[in-house]
C-alpha positions in Angstrom: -120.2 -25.7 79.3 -117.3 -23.5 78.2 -117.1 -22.9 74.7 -113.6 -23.5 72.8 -112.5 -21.3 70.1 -109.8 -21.8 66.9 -107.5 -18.9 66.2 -105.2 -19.1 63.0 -101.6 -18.1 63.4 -101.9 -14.3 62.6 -104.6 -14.3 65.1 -102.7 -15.6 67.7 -99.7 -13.3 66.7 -101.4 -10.2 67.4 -103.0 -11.6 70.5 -100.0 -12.5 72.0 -98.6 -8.7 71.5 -101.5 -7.3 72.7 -101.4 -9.2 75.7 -97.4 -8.4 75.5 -98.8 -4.8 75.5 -100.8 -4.8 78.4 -99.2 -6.7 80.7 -95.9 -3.9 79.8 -98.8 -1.4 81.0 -99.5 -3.4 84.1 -95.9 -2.5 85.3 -96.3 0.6 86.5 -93.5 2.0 83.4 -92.7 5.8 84.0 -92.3 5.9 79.9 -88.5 6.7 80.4 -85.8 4.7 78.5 -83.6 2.5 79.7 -79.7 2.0 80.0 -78.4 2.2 76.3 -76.6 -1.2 75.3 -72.6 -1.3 74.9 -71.4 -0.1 71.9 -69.7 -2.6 69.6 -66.3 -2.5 68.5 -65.5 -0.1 65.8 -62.6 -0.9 63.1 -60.7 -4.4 61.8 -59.8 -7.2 64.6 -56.1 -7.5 64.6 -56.4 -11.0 63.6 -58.0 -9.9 59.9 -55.0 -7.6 59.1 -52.1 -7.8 57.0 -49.9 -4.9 58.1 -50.1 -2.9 61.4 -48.7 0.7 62.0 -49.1 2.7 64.9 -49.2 5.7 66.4 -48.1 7.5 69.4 -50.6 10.2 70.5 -50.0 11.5 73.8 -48.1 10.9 76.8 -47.8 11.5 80.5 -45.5 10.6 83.6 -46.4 10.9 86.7 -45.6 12.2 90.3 -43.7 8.8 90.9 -42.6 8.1 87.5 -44.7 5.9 86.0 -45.8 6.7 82.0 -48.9 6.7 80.5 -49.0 5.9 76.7 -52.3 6.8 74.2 -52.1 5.3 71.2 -53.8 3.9 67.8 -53.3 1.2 65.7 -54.3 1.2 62.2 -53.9 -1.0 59.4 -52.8 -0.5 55.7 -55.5 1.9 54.9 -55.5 3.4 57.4 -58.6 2.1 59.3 -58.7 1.5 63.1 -57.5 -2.3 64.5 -58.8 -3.7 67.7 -58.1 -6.3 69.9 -54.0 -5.7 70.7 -53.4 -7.6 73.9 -51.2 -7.0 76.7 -48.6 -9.7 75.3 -48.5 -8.1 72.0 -46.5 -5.4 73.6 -43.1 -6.7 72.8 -41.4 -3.3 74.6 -41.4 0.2 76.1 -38.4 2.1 76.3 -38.4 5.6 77.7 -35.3 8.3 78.1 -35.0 11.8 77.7 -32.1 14.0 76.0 -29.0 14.7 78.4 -25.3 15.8 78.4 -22.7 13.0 78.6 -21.3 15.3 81.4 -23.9 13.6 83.3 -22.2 10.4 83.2 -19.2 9.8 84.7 -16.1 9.7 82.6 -17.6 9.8 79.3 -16.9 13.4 78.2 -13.5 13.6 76.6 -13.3 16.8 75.5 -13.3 19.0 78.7 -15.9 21.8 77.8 -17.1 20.9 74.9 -20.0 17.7 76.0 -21.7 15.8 73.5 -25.4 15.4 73.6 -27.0 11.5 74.5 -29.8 9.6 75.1 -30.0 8.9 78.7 -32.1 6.0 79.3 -34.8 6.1 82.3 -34.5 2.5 82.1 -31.2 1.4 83.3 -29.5 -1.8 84.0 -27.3 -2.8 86.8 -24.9 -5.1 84.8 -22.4 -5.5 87.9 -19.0 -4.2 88.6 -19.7 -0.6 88.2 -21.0 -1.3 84.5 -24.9 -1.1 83.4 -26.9 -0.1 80.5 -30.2 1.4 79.4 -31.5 -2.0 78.6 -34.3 -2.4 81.1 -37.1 -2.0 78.8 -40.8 -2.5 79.9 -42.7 -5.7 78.3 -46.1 -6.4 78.8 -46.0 -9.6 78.9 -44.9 -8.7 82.3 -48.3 -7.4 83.5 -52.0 -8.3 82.9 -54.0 -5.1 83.2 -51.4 -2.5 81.8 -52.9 -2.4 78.5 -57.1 -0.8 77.6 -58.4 -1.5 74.9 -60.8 1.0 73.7 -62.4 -1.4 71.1 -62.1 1.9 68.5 -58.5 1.4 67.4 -57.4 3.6 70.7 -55.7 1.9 73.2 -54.2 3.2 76.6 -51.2 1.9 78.0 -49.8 2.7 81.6 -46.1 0.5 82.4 -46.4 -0.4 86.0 -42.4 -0.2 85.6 -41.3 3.0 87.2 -38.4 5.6 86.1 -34.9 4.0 87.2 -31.9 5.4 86.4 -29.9 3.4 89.4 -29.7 7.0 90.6 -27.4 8.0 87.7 -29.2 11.0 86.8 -32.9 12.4 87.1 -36.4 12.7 85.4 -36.3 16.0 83.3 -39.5 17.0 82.7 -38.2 20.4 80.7 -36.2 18.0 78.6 -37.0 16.9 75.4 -38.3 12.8 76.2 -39.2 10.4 74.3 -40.8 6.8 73.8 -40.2 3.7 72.0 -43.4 1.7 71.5 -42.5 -1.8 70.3 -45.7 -4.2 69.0 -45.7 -8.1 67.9 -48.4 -10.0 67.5 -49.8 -12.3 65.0 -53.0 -12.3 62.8 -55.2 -15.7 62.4 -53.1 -17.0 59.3 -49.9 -16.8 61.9 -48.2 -14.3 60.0 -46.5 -12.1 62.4 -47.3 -8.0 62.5 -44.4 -6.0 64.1 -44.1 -2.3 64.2 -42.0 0.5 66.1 -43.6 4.0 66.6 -42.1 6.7 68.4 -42.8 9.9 70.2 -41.0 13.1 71.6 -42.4 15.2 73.8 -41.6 18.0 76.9 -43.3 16.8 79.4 -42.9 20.4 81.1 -45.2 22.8 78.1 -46.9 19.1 76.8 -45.4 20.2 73.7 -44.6 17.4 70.8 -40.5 17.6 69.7 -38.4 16.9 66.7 -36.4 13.3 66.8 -33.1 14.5 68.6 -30.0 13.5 67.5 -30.6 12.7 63.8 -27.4 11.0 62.7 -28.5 8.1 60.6 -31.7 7.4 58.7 -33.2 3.8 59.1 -33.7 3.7 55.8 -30.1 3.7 54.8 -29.3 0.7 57.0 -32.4 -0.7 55.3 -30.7 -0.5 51.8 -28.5 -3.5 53.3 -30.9 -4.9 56.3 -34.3 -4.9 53.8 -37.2 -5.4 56.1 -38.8 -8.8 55.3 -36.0 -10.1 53.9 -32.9 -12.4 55.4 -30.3 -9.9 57.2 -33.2 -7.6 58.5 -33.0 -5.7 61.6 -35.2 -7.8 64.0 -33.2 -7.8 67.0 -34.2 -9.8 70.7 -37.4 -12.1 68.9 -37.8 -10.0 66.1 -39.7 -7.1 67.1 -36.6 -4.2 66.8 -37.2 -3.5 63.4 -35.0 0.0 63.3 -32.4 1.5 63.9 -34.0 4.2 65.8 -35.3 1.7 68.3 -32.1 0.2 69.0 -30.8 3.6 70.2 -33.2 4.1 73.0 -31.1 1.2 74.7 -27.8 1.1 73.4 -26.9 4.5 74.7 -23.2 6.0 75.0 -22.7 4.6 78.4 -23.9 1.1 77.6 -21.0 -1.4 78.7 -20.1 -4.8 80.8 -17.7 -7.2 80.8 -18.2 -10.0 78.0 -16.8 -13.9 78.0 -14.0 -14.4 75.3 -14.6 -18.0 74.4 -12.3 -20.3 72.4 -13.2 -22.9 69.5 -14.7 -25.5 72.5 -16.9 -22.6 73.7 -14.7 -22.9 76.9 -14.3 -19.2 78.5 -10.7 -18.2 78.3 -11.0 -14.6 79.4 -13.2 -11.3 79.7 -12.9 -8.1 78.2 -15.1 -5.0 78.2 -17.7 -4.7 75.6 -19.3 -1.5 74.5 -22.7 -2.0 73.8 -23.4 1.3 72.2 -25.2 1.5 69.3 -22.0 3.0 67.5 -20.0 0.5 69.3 -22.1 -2.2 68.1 -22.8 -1.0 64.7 -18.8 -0.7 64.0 -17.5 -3.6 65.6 -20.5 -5.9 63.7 -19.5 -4.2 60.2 -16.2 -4.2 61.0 -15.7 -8.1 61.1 -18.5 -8.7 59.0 -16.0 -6.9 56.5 -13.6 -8.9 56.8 -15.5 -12.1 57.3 -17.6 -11.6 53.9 -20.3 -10.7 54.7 -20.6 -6.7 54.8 -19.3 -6.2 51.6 -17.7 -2.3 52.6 -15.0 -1.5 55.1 -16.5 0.0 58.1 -13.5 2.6 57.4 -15.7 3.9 54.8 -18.2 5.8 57.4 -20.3 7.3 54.7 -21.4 4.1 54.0 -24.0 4.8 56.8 -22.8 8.3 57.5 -24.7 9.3 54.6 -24.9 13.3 53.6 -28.4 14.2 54.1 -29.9 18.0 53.6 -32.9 16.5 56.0 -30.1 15.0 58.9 -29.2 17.8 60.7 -26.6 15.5 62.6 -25.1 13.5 59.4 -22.1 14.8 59.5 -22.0 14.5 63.5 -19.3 11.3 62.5 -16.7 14.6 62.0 -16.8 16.0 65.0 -13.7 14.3 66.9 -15.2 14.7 70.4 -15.6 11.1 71.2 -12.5 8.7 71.7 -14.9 5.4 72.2 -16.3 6.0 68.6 -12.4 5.6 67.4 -11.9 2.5 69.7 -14.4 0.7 68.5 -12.2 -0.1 65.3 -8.5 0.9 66.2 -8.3 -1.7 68.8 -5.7 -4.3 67.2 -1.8 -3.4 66.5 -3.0 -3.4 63.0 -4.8 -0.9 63.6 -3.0 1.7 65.4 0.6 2.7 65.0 2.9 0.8 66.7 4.0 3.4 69.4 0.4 3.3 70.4 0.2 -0.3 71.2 0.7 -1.7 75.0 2.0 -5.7 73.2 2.1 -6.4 77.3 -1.4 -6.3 77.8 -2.1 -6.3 74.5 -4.3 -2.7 74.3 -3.9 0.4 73.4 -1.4 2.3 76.0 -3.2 4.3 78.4 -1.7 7.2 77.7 -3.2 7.1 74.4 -6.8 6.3 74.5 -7.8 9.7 74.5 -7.7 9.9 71.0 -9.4 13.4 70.2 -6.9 14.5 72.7 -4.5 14.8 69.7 -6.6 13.7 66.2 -9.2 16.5 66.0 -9.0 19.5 63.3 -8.2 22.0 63.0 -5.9 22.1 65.3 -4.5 18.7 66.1 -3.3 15.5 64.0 -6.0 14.4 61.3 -9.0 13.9 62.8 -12.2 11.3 61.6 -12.8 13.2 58.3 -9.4 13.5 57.1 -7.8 10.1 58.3 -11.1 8.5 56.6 -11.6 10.6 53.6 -9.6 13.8 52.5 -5.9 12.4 53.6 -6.8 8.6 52.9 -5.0 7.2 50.3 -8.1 4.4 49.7 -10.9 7.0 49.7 -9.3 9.4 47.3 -8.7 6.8 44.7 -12.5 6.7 44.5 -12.8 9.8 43.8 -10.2 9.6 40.5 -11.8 8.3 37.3 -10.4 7.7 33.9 -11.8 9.0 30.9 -11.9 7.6 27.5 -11.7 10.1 24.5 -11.3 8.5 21.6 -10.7 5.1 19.9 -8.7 4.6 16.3 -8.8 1.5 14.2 -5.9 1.3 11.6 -7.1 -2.1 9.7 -4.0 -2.5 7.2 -2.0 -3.2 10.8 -5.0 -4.4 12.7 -3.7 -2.0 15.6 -6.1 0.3 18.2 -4.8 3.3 19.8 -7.4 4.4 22.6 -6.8 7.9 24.3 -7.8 8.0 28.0 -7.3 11.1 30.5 -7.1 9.7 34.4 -8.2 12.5 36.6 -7.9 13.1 40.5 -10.2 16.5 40.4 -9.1 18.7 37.8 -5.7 17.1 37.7 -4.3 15.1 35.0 -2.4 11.9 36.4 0.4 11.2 34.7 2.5 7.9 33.4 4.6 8.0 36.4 1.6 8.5 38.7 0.1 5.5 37.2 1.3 1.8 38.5 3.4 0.1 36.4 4.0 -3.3 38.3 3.5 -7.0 37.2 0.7 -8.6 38.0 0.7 -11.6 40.2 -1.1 -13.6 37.7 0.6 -12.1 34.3 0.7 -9.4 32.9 0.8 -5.4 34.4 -1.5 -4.5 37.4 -2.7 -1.5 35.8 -4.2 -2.4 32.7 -7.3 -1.2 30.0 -9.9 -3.8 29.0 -10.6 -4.3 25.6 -13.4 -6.1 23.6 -16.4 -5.9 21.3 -20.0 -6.6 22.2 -22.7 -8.2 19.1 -26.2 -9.5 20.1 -25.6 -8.7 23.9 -22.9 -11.1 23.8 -18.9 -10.3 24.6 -16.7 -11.4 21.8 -13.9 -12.8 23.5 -12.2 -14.0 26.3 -11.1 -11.0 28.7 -8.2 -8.8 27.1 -6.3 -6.7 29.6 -3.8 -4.1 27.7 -1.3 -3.3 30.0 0.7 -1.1 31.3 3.6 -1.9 28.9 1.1 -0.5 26.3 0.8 2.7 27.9 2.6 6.3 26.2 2.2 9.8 27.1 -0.4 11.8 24.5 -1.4 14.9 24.4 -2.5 17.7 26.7 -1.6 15.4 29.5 -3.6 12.4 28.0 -2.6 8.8 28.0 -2.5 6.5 24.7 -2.8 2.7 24.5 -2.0 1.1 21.6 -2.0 -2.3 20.8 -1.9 -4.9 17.8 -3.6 -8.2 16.4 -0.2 -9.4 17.5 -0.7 -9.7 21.1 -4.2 -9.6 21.1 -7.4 -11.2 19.1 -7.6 -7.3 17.3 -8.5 -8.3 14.3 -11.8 -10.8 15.1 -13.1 -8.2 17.5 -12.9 -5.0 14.6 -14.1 -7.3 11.8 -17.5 -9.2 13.0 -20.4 -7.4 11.6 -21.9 -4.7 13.7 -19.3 -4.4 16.9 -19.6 -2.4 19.4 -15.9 -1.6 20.9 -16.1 -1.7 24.4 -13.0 -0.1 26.7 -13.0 0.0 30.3 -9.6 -0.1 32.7 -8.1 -1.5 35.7 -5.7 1.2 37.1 -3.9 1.7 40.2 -2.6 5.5 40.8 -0.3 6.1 43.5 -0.3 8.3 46.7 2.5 9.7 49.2 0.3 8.1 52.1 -1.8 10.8 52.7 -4.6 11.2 50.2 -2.1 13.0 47.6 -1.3 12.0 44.3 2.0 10.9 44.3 5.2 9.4 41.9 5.2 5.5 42.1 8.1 4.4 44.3 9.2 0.9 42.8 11.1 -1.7 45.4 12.3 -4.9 45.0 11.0 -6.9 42.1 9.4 -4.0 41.0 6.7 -3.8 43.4 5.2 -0.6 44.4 3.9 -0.1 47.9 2.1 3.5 47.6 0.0 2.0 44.6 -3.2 2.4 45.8 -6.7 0.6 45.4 -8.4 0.3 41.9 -9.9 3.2 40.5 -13.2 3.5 38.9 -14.2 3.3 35.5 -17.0 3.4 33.0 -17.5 1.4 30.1 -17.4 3.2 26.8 -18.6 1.8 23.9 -17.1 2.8 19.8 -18.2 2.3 16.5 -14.9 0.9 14.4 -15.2 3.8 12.8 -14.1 5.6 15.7 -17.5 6.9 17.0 -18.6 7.1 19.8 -21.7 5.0 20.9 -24.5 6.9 23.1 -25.6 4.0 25.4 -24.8 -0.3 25.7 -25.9 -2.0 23.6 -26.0 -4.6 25.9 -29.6 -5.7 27.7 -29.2 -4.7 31.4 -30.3 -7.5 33.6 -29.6 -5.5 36.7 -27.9 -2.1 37.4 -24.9 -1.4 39.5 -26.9 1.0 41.4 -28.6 -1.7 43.2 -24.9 -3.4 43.7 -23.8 -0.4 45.1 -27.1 -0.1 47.6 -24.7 -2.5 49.8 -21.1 -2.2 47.9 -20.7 1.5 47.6 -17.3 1.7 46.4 -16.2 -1.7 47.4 -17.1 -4.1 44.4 -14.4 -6.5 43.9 -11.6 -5.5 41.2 -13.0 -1.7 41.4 -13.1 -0.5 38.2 -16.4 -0.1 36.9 -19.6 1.8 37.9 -21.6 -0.3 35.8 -22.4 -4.3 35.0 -20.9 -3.8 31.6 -17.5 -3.7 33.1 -17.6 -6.9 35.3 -19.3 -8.8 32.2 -16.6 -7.7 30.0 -13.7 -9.9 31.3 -17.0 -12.6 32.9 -18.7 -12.9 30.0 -20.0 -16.6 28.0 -16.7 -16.8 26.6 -15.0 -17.4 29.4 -15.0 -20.4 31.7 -13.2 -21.7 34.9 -10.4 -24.3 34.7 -12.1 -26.8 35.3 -15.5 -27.5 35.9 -17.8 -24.3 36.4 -18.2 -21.0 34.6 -16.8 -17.6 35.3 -19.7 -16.2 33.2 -20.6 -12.5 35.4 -24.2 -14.4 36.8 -22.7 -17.4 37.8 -20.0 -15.7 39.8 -22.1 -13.0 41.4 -25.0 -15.9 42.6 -22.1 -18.1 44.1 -21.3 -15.1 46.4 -25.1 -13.9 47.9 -25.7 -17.0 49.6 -24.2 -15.3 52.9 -24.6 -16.3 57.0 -24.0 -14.1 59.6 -21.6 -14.8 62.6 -24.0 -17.0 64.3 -24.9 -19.3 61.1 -28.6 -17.5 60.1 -28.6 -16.4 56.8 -28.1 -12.7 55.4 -28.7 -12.7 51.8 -30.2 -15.5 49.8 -30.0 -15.0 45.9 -33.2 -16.5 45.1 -34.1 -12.9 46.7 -34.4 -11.9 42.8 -36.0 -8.6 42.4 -33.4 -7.3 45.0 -30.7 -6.9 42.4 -32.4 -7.4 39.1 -35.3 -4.8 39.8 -38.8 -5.2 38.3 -38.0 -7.8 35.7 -34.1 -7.9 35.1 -34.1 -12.0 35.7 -37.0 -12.6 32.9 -35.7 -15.1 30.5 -37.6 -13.3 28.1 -34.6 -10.7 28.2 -32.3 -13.6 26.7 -32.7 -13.6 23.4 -33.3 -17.0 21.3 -30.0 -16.3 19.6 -28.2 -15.4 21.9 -24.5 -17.1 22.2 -24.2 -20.0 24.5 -22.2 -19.9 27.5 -18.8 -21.3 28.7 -19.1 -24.2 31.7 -15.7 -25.4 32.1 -13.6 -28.0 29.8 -13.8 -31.3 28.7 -12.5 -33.6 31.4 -9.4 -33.7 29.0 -8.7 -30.1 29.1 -9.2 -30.1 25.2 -12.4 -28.3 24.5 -14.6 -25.7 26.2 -17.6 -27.4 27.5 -20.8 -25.1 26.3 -24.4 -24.5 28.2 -27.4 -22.7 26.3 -28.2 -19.4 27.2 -31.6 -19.1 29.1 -30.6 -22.8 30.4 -27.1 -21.1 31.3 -29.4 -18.7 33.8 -30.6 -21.3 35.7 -27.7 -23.5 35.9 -25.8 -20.5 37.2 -27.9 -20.9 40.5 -29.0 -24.6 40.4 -25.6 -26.4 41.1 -26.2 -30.3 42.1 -27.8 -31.7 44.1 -30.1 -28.8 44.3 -32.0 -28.5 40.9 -30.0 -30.6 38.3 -30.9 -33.6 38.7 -30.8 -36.4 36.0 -34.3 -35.3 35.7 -34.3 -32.0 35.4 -31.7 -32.3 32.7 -33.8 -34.3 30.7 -36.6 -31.6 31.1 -34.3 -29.0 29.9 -33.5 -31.1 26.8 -36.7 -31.8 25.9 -37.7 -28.1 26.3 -34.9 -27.4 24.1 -32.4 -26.5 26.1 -28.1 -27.7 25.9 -26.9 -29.3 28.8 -25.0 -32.1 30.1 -24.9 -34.5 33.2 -21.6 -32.4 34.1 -23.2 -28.9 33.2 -22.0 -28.4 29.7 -21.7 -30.4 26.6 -18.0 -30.0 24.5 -18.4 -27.2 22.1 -18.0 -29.6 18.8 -21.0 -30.8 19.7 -22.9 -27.6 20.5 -24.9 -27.2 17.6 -25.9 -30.5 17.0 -28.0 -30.1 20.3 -28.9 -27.0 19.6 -32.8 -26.4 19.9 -35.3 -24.1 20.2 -35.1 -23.1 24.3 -38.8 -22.7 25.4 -38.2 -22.3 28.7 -40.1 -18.6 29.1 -43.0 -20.2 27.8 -43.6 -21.6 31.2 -41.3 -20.0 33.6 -43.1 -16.9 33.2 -41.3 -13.9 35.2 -44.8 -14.3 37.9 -44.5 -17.8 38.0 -40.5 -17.3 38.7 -40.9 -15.2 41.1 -43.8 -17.2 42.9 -40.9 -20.4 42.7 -38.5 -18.7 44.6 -40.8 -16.6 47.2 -40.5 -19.6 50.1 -36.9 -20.6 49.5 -35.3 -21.0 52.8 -31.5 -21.5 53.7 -33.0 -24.8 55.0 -33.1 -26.4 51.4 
């Protein structure tokens, strides 16, 4: 009879792995170890991250032109990302430093070729055109991309070298590579970077960037990345300028539909689809459209000076007639004995412009026509200078002393416009008014010309009396600040020069030319001179002038203080509306490009107001309310509280002003009526304590207006 036996659980544990162990024996093992296991994957999946940069390492063509990329991603930190996929690769582009001698008909100064990008990646676009526009994609093949599962990846573009036997593969050249990456992590938010890499294929030696001409970040100032009007061309994922040149090279061209207002083709003409051609022709009628708020004329708008561009000022060189044809292509553009009306182009004979405009030998070439000999750019560069400021209170009268300078010139009364202005008054003109609390005194005061005498040591007095202007209320409240900036127009002979103004008809004066710029100055009444505003600066004009440059409407002022002098809370608009300085500058950054996607939203606040210049916390609690209008009959000025003034200046029905929201404001303290203001009389009835900082915090403002889309 077989006995039976109870084991316990520990007993039967170690049973089990001594049988384990012996019946391992019983295998006949040689004691050697086996095949190690597959690492895991070392670094962040790309669906965890936030931001993705990477980086070219090495590169390789081979004997039948195809490329090999190594390369890394890495997130913020700095720490490896796996898991890019062959789709994420939104382009390759791949070209090589050449001679525009290589390309037929391009070189338009015999001897003297320009260096280009010659893409090895061309485009047959038909009738003798094509481009460099034939960029790889991964979605185009499924086994191009390895992934290393360390935050390396290897990349080999099963799209050969094609340059439609235009030119050849250089391998002592300096090449280079555009790597082009979009994807999207788990929360959907899309990750989109552009690396680049020069190399000579030749020594396998790493390169400079060729050709640096402009720096990304200066189109960036305008196009801010993340922000409506970036550069994210073709789906988003060509993010910089330097990724756009890899394709639209010099020779980049084809014949484009003109369409009329029923999208109806009425006609072809040739496009160029350079990246200058592009970039001039887009600024150029987004100038005049709007929405680019400089004149492309001004080329160091993007032609920047740079000490770390060793190309900046290539824009000088007057080697390259297309550059000049991109914007001298109407008959207001050219002089008339360069225009073919008939076929309504520029005459043959005269498209080779650097044939004639180039220095220093020929007519005015791109630096003097745009800058040295231009009437427009010279006038920026004069500025007028306030020196003093005398109250004599027994005549209530001011005499301010200004010098106007072009360089270390004095300009002089007769070099100084003295014309009427269309809407009264003199064109050229000083503005005069007092500051207390942060607040303007009074309604905008332009002195004009009619004011003006000569002074001494080539200076310019202005003198005016309570008798023409509110003198007297400005010099007598309590603590003023006397504020004087100027609208003046100097004159030029036409080419840059300062010049005698040359009346006409009615007194007009055709070689009067643009504004030029001012500072505000501020005085004590006694006549001394004030170190810094007194005003609160909600935003500087240096952010203005990020996209403006010179080009801020009525150019007179290089800071806010001299907008907000004449648009200030005293002053309102005929009829409903304000003309207050923040409720005309937020009217005009709502802005759509050509195609109707937005450009600039306002709600974009820290883009002109900084860190914290749009905290109601800035507006004082006293602070003087501001003008929104009139009383529907004309009688009285219709008045709005001043934080509640800040918001209203953006939130114009229906969006935001509601009966509602009115009532909210009130209740918070705040003036305002159904049609914006309520009639001064009754302004202080209503007046209350405005709370509204208390809970629009400047986090919990900025937080409101984060996810406003041109959709609302």
């Amino acid at each position: 009879m077989m006995k039976r036996f109870n084991f316990n659980a520990a007993t039967k544990a170690m049973l089990g792995a001594g049988l384990l162990s012996l019946m391992l024996a019983g295998c006949g093992s040689d004691g050697s170890d086996g095949e190690p296991g597959k690492p895991g994957p070392v670094g962040t999946p790309i669906s965890k991250v936030n931001t993705l940069k990477s980086k070219i390492n090495s590169a390789s063509v081979d004997t039948n032109g195809f490329l090999t990329i190594n390369f890394s991603l890495s997130d913020a930190n700095g720490a490896a990302v796996f898991g890019l996929k062959n789709t994420d690769i939104g382009a390759v582009s791949f070209g090589r430093v050449g001679s525009e001698d290589e390309i037929e008909g391009l070189t338009d100064v015999e001897g003297q070729a320009r260096e280009i990008w010659l893409s090895y990646f061309n485009k047959d676009k038909g009738d003798g055109f094509y481009t460099g526009s034939s960029y790889f994609q991964g979605k185009n093949c499924e086994d191009c991309l390895t992934d290393n599962q360390d935050g390396t990846y290897t990349l080999k573009l099963n799209k050969a070298i094609d340059t439609l036997g235009k030119y050849d593969y250089k391998a002592d050249m300096v090449n280079g590579i555009y790597l082009g990456i979009k994807t999207a992590n788990a929360a959907n938010v899309n990750l989109v970077n552009n690396s680049f890499f020069y190399w000579q294929p030749s020594s396998d030696t790493t390169q400079a960037k060729p050709k640096p001409i402009i720096a990304d970040e200066t189109c960036q100032s305008c196009h801010r990345p993340g922000h409506d009007g970036a550069l994210a061309m073709h789906g988003g994922k060509h993010v910089t300028l330097e990724s756009c040149t890899f394709c639209h090279t010099d020779y980049n061209s084809y014949m484009k539909d003109d369409k009329d207002e029923n999208d109806q083709v009425i006609g072809s003409h040739k496009f160029d689809g350079s990246i200058k051609g592009m970039a001039h022709e887009v600024h150029s009628h987004a100038f005049y459209n709007g929405i680019f708020p400089q004149s492309a004329s001004n080329c160091q708008t993007c032609h920047q000076p740079s000490e770390t561009l060793t190309m900046a000022d290539a824009w000088k060189a007057d080697k390259d007639s297309a550059t000049c044809l991109n914007c001298h292509n109407s008959p207001y553009a050219v002089p008339s004995w360069h225009w073919d009306a008939e076929n309504n182009q520029i005459l043959e004979n005269k498209q080779n412009c650097v044939s004639c405009h180039n220095d220093p030998d020929g007519a005015r070439g791109a630096e003097r026509a745009h800058y040295s000999s231009n009437d427009s750019a010279q006038a920026a560069k004069t500025r007028v200078i306030f020196n003093s400021m005398t109250y004599d209170e027994a005549s209530k009268t001011v005499t301010a002393n200004m010098t106007v300078k072009h360089g270390d010139t004095n300009v002089t009364l007769a070099q100084i416009d003295s014309s009427p202005y269309s809407h009264g008054g003199f064109t050229s003109a000083i503005v005069f008014n007092g500051v207390v609390k942060d607040d303007f005194l009074v309604n905008y005061q332009k002195v004009g010309y009619d004011h003006f005498s000569e002074g001494a040591d080539g200076s310019i007095d202005v003198t005016f009396s309570d008798s023409d202007f509110k003198v007297a209320e400005v010099m007598g409240t309590p603590e003023v600040k006397v504020a004087l900036s100027s609208q003046l127009h100097v004159c030029f002979d036409g080419k840059g020069a300062v010049a005698n103004c040359k009346p006409v008809a009615d007194g007009v004066i055709p070689n009067s030319g643009p504004y030029v710029p001012s500072d505000t100055v501020y005085f004590n009444v006694d006549g001394s001179k004030v170190d810094k505003t007194p005003r609160v600066q909600h935003a500087e004009m240096t952010a203005c002038q990020q996209c403006h440059t010179t080009a801020i409407k009525h150019r007179f002022s290089n800071d806010i203080d001299g907008c907000a002098s004449c648009h200030n809370g005293t002053r309102d608009k005929k009829g409903n509306g304000s003309s207050n300085l923040a409720y005309i500058v937020h009217s005009k950054h709502y802005l759509y490009d050509s195609s109707g996607n937005g450009f600039f939203k306002k709600t974009d606040c820290q883009t002109c107001h900084g860190k914290d210049g749009f905290s109601l916390k800035k507006i004082a609690a006293d602070a003087a309310p501001v003008a929104f209008g009139k009383t529907e009959d004309e009688t009285e000025q219709t008045l709005v509280s001043p934080q509640t003034a800040a918001c209203a200046s953006c939130h114009q029905p229906p969006y935001g002003l509601s009966e509602t929201t009115i009532n909210h404001i009130v209740t918070n303290g705040g003036v305002i009526g159904t049609g914006h203001g309520v009639a001064a009389s009754d302004y202080d009835a209503q007046k209350g304590q405005e709370a509204c900082a208390t809970c629009h915090t400047d986090s919990q403002l900025l937080e409101a207006h984060s996810n406003w889309s041109f959709d609302h």
